[in-house]
Residue frames relative to the residue before (quaternion, step in Angstrom):
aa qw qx qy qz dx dy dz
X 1.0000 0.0000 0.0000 0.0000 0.00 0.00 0.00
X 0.1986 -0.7814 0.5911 -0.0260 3.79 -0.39 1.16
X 0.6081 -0.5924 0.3733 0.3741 3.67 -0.89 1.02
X 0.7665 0.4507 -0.2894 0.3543 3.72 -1.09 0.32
X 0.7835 0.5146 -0.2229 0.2677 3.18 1.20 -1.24
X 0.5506 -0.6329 0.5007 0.2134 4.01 -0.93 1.40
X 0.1568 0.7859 -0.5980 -0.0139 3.88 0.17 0.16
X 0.1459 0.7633 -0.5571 -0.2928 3.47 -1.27 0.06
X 0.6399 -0.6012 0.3999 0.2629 3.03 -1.06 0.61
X 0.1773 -0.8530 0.4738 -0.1287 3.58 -0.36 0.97
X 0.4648 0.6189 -0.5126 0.3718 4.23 -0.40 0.36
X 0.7362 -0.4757 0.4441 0.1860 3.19 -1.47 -0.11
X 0.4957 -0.6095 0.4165 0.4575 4.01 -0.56 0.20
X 0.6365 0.4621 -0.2395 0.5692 3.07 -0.81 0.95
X 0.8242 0.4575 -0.2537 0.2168 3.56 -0.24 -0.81
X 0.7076 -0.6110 0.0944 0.3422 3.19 1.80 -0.59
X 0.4743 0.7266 -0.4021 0.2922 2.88 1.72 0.25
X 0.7082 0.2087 -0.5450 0.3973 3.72 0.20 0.29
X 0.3216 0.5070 -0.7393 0.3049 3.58 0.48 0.64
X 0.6766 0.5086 -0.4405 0.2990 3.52 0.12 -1.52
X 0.5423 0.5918 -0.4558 0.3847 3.79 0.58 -1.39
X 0.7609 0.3351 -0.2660 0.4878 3.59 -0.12 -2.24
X 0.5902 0.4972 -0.5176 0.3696 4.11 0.11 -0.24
X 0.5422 0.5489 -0.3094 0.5560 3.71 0.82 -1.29
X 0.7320 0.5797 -0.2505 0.2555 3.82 0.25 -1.39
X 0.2644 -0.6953 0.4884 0.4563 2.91 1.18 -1.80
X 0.4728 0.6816 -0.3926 0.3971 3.42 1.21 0.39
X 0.7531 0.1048 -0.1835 0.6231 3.31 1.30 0.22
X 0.4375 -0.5294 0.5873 0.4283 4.01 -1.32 0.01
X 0.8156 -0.4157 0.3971 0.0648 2.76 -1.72 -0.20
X 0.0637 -0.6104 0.5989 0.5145 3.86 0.56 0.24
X 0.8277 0.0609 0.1730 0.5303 3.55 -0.46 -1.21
X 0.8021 0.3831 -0.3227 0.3252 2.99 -2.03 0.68
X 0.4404 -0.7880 0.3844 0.1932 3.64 -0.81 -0.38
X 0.0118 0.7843 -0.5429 -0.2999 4.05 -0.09 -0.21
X 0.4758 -0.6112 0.6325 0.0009 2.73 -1.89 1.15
X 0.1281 0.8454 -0.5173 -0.0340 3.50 -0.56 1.00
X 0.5835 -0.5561 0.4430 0.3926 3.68 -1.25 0.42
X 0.4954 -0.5295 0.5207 0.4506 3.59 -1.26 -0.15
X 0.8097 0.3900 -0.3004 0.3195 2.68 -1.96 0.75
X 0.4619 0.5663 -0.6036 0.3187 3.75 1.43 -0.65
X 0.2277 -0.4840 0.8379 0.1084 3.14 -2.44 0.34
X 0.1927 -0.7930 0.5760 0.0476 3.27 -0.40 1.09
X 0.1293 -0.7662 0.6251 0.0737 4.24 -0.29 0.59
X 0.0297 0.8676 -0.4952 0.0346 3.89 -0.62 0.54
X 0.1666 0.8066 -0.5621 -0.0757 3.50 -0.20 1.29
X 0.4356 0.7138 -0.5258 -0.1560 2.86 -1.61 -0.19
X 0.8532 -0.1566 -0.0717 0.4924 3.53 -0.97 0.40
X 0.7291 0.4805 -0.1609 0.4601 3.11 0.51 -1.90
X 0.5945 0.4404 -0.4520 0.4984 3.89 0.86 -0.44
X 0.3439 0.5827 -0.6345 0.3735 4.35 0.65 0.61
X 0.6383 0.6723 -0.2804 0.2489 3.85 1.24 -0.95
X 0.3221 0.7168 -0.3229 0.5274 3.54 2.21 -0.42
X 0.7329 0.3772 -0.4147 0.3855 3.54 0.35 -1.26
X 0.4233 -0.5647 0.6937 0.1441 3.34 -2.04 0.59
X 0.1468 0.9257 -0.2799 -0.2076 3.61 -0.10 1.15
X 0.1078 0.8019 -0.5232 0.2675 3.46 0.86 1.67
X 0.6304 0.6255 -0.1501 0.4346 2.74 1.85 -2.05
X 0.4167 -0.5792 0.6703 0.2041 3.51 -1.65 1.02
X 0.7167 -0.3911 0.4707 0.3344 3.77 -1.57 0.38
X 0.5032 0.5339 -0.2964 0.6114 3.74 1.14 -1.36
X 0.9097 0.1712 -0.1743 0.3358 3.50 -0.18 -0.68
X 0.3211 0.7343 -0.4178 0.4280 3.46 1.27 0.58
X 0.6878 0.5638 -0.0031 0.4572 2.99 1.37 -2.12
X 0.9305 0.1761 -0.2018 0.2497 3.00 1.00 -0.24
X 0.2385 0.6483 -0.5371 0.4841 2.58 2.05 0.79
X 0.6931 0.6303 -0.2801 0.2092 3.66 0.71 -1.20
X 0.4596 0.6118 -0.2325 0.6003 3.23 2.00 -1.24
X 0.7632 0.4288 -0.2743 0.3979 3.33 0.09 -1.23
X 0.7278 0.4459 -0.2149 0.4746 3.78 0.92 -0.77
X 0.5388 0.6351 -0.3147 0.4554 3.47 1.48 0.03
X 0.0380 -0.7513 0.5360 0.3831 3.81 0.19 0.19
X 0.7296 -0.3667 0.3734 0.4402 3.53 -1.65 0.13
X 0.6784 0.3839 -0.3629 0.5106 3.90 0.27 -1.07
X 0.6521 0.4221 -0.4207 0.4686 4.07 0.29 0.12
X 0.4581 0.7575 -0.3477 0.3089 4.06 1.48 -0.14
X 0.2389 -0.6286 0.6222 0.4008 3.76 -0.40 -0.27
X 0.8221 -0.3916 0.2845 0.3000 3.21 -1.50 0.45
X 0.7790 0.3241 0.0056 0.5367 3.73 0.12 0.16
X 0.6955 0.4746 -0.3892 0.3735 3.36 0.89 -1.34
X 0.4351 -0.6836 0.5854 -0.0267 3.38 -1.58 1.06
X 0.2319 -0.6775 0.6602 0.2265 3.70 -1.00 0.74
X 0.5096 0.6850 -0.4931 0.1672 3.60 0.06 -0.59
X 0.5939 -0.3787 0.4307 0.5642 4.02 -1.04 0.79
X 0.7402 0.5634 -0.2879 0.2277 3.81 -0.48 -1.27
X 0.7106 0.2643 -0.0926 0.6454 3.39 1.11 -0.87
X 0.6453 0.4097 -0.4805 0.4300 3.55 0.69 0.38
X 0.6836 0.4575 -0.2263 0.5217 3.07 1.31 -0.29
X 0.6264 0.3606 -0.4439 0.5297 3.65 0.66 0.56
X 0.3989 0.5755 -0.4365 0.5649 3.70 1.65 0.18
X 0.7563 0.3653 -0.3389 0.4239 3.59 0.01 -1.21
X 0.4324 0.6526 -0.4245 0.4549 3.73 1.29 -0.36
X 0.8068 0.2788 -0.3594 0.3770 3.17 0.34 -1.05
X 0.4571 0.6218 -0.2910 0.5655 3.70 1.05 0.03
X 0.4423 -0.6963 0.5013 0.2610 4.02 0.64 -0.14
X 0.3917 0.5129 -0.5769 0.5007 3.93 1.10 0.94
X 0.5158 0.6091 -0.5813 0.1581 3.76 -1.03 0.45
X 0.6894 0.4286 -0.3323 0.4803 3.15 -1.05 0.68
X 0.7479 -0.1513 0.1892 0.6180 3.74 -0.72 -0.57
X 0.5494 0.6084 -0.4498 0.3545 3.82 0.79 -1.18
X 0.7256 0.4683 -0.3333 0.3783 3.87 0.36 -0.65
X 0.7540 0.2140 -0.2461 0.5702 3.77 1.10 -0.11
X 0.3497 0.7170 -0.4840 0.3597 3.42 1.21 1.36
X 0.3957 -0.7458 0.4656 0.2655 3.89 -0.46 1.07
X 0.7262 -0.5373 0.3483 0.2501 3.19 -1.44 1.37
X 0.7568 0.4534 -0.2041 0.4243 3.51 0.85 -0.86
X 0.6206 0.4181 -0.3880 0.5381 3.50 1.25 -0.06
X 0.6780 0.5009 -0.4250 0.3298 3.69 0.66 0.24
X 0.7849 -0.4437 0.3002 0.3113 3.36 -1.64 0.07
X 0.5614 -0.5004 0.4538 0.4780 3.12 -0.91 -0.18
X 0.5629 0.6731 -0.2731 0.3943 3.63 1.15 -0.97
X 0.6013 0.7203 -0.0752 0.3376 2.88 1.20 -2.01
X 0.6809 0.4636 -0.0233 0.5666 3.02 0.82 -1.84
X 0.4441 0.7262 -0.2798 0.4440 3.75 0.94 -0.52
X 0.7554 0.3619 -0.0159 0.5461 2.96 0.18 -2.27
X 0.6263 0.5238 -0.3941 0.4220 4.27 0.61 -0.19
X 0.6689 0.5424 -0.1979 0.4681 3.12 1.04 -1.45
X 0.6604 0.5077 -0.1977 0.5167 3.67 1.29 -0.79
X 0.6242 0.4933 -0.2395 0.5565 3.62 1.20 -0.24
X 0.7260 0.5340 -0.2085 0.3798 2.82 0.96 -0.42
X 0.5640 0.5038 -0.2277 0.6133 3.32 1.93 -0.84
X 0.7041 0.3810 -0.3708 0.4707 3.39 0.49 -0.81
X 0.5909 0.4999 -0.5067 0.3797 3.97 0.19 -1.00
X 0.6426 0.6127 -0.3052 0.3443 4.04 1.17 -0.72
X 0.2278 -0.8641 0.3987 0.2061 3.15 1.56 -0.41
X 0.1028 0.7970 -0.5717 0.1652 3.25 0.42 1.27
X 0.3968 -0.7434 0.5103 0.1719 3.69 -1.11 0.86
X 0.7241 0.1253 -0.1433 0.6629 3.58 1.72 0.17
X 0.1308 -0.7402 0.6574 -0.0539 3.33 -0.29 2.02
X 0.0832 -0.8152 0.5691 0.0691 3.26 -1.09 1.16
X 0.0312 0.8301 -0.5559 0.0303 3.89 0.28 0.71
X 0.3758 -0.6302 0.6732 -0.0915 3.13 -1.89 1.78
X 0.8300 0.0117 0.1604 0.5342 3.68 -0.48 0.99
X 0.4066 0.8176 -0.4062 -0.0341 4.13 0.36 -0.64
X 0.6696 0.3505 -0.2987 0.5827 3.46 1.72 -0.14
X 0.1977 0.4847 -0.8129 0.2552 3.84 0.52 1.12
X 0.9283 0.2712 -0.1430 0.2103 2.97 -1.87 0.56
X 0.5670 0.5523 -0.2394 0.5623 3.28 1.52 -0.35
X 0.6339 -0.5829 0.4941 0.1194 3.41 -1.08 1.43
X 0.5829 -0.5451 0.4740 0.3720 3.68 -1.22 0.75
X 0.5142 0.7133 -0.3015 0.3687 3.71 0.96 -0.98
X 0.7811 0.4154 -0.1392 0.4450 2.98 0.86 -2.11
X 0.7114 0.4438 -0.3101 0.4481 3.27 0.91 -0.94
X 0.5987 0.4834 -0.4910 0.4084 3.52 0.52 -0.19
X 0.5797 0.7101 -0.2345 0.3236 3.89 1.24 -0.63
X 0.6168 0.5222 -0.1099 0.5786 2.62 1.94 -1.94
X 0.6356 0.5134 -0.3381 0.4669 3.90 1.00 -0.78
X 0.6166 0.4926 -0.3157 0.5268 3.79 0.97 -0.72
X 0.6081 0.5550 -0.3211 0.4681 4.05 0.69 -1.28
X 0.7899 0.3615 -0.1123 0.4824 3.29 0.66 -1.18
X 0.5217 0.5507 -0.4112 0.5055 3.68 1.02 0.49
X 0.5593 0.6874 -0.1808 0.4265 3.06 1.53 -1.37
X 0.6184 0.6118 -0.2232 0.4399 3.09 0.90 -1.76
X 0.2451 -0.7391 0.5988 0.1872 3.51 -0.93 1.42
X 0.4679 0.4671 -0.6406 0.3904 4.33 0.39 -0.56
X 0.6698 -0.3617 0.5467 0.3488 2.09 -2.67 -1.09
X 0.3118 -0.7155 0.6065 0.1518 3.76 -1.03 0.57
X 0.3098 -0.6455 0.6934 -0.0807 3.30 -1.43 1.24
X 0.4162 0.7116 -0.5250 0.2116 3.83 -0.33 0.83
X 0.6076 -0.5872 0.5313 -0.0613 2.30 -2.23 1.89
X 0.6350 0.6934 -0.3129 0.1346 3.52 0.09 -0.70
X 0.4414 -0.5801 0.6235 0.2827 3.98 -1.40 0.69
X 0.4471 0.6665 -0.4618 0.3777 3.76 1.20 -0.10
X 0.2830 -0.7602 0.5764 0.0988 3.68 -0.01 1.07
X 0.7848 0.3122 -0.2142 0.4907 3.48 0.66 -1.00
X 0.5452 0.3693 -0.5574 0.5058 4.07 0.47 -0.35
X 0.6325 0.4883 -0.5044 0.3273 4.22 0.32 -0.96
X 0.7555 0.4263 -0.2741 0.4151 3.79 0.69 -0.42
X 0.4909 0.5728 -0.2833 0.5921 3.31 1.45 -0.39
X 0.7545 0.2007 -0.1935 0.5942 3.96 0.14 -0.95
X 0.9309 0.2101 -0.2299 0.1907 3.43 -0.41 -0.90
X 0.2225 -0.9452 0.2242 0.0825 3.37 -1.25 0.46
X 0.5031 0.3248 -0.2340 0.7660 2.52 2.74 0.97
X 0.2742 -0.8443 0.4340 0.1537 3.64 -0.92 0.40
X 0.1479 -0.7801 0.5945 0.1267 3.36 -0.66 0.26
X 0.2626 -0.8067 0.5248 0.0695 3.53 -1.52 1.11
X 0.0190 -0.8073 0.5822 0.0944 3.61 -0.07 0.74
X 0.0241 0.7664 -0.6407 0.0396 3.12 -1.03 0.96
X 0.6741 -0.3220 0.2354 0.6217 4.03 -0.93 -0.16
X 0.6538 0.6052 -0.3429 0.2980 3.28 0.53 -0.97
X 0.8068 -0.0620 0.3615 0.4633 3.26 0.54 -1.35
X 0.1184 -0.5949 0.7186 0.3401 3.18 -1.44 -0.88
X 0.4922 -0.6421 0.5413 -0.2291 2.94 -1.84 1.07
X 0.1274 -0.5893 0.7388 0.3010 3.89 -0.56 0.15
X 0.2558 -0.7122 0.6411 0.1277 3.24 -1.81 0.33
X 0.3801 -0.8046 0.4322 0.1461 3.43 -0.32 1.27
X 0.6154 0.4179 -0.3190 0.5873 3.76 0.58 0.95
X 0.2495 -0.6674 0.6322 0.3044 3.19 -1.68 -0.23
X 0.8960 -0.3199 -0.0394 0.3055 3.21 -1.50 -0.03
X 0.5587 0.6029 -0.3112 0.4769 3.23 1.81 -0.49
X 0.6430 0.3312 -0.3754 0.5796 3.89 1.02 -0.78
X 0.5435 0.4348 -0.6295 0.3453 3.90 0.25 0.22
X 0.5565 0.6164 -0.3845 0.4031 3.85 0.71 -1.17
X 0.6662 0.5405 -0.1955 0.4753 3.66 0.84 -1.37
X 0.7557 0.4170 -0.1995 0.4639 3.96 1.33 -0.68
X 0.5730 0.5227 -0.2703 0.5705 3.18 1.77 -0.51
X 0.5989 0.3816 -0.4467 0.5442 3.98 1.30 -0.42
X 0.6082 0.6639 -0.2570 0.3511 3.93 0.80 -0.76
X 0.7236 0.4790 -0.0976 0.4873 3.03 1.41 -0.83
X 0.5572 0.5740 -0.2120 0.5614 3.34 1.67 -1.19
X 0.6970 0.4026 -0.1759 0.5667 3.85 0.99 -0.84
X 0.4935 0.4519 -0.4729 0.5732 3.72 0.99 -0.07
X 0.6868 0.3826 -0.3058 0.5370 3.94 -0.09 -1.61
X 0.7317 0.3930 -0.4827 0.2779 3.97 0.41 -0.28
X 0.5628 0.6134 -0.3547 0.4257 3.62 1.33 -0.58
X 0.6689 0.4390 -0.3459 0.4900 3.79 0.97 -1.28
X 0.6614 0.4323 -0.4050 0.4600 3.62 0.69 -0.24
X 0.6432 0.4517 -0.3620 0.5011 4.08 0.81 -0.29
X 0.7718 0.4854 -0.2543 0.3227 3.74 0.98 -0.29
X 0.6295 0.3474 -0.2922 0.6306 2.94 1.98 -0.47
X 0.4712 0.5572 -0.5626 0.3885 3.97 0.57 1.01
């Protein structure tokens, strides 16, 4: 994996792509082998189950600033600010303003809760965002937001998703995970459709010849 590059992950249920993600992540070991990383990665990691971080008494406003506050300064991006003011024109860009930013975790959506957890990874500035599934639950709005943010986004991108359109929007090579392995995949999303009908009609012949 080389800095810059938009990958999505591609394969059937089952086969293994968010193992690969949470392996890449550190959320799981290895079956075998080892990863090697460069200096300096910042590794960002969503996915559903990471909604479980939130604290739900706590208001967005106060998410942010436990996070600011737990960030030292030499881990900041240039400019970036802890203060109430700038965390809050962040959560803006994320759809929290107004009363929404001193709303408790537990009175929100599933969507809701989404869009916090996601503010939260990015305000961290990670240089490899890895994301599992990230529009369950998230509104056409959001996802069109999340498809812009993540265009924006200068690292490299890792993505999971059944989201036909963010995978064509963000990414711009594929990978194929299958039992075997994983794979680049020489196509995009239309020759993958074209390998999944190819394939479905292969597994149908080996099943008509050995009856």
């Amino acid at each position: 994996m080389l800095a810059g590059q938009r990958i999505g992950i591609l394969g059937a249920n089952g086969q293994g792509k968010s193992t690969l993600v949470k392996t890449v992540a550190h959320a799981l070991a290895p079956i075998v082998g080892e990863i090697s990383e460069g200096k300096g990665l910042n590794i960002g990691y969503f996915a559903q189950q990471e909604l479980d971080v939130l604290r739900p008494l706590d208001t967005p406003m106060e998410h942010m600033i436990r996070l600011a506050r737990d960030t030292p300064q030499h881990m900041r991006a240039p400019g970036q600010s802890g203060t109430e003011q700038s965390l809050r024109t962040f959560l803006g860009t994320f759809n929290f303003s107004g009363d929404t930013v001193h709303q408790p975790v537990s009175t929100m959506s599933g969507g809701e809760k989404a869009r916090l957890v996601l503010c939260m990874i990015v305000w961290q500035r990670p240089n490899l965002l890895l994301l599992d599934e990230p529009t369950n639950h998230l509104d056409l709005a959001t996802r069109e937001a999340l498809a812009m943010a993540l265009n924006e986004f200068e690292g490299t991108v890792m993505l999971v998703s059944h989201d036909r359109a963010l995978l064509r929007a963000v990414c711009d090579e594929f990978w194929l995970v299958t039992k075997g392995g994983v794979e680049p995949f020489d196509g995009d999303l239309d020759d993958y459709q074209q390998f999944l009908r190819d394939e479905a009609r292969r597994m149908r012949e080996e099943a008509d010849a050995e009856q």
